[in-house]
Backbone as CSV, one residue per row, in Angstrom:
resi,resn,N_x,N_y,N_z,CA_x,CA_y,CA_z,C_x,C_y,C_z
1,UNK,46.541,172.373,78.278,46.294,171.130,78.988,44.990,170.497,78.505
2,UNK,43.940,171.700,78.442,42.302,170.792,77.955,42.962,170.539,76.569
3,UNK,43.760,171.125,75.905,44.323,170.028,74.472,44.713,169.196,74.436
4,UNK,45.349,168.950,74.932,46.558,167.821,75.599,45.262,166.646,75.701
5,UNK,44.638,166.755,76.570,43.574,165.977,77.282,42.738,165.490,76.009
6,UNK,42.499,166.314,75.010,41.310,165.861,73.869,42.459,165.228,72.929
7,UNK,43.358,165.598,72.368,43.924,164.999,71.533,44.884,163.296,72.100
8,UNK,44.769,163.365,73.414,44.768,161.695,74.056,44.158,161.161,73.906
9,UNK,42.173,161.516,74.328,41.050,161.073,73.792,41.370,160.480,72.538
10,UNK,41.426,161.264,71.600,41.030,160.938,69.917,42.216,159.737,70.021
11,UNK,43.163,159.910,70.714,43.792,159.072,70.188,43.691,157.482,70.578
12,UNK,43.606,157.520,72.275,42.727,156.684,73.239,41.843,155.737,72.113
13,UNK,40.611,156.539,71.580,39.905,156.164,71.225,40.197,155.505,69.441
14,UNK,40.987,155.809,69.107,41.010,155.387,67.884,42.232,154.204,67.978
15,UNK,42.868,154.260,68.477,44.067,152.571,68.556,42.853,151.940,70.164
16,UNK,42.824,150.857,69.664,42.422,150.297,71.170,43.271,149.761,72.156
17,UNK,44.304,149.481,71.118,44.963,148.697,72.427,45.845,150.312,73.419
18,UNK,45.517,151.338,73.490,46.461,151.937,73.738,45.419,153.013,74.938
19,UNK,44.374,151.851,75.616,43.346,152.345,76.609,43.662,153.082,77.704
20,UNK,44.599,153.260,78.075,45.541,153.970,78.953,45.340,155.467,78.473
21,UNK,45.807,155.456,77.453,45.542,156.636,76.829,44.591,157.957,76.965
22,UNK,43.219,156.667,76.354,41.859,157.433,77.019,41.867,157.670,78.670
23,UNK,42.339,156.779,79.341,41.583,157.084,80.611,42.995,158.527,80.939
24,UNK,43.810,158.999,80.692,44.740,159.839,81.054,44.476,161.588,80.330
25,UNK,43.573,161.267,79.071,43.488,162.434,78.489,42.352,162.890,79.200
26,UNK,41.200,162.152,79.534,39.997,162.016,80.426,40.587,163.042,81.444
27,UNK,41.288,162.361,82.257,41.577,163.081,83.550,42.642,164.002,83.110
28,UNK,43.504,164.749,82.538,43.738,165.781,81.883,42.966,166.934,81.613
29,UNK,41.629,166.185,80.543,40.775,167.106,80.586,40.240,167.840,81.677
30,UNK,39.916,167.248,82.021,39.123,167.746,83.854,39.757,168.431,84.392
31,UNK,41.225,168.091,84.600,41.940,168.880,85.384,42.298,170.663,84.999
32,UNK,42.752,170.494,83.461,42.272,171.389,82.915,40.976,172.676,83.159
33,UNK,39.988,172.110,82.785,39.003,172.482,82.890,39.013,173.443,84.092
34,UNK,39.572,172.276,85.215,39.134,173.013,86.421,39.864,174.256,87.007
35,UNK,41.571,173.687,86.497,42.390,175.227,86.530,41.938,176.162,85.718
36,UNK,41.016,176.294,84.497,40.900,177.048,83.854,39.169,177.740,84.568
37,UNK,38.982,177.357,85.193,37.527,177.561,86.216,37.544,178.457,87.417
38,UNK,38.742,177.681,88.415,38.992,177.820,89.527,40.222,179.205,89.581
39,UNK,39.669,180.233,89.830,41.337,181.284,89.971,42.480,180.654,90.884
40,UNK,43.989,180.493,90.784,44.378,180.122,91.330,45.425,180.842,91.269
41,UNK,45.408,181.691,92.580,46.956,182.612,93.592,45.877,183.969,92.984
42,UNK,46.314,184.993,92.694,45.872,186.366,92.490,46.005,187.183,91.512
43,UNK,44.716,186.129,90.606,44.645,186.495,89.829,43.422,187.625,89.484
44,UNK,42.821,187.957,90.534,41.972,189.072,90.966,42.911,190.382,90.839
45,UNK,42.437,191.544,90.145,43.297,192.474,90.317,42.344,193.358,90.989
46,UNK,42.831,194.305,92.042,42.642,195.018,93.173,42.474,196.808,92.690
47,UNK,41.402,197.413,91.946,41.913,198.662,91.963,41.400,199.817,92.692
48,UNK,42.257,200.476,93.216,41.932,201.431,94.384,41.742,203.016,93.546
């Protein structure tokens, strides 16, 4: 997904008319980022 997100950027950024682009890989990125930050369900393993 943070790929996804940078290779929209580059692309965002290199056609202009296609500004949508940037602002979607932007928030991709982030989102990314943040699942890759944030543990999400259980992913903690428990050993006894």
């Amino acid at each position: 997904m943070v790929t996804l997100g940078i290779i929209l950027i580059i692309v965002g950024l290199l056609v202009d008319s296609l500004s949508i682009l940037l602002t979607i890989g932007i928030i991709l990125l982030i989102v990314g980022l943040i699942l890759n930050l944030v543990p999400i369900g259980g992913t903690r393993r428990r050993v006894f």
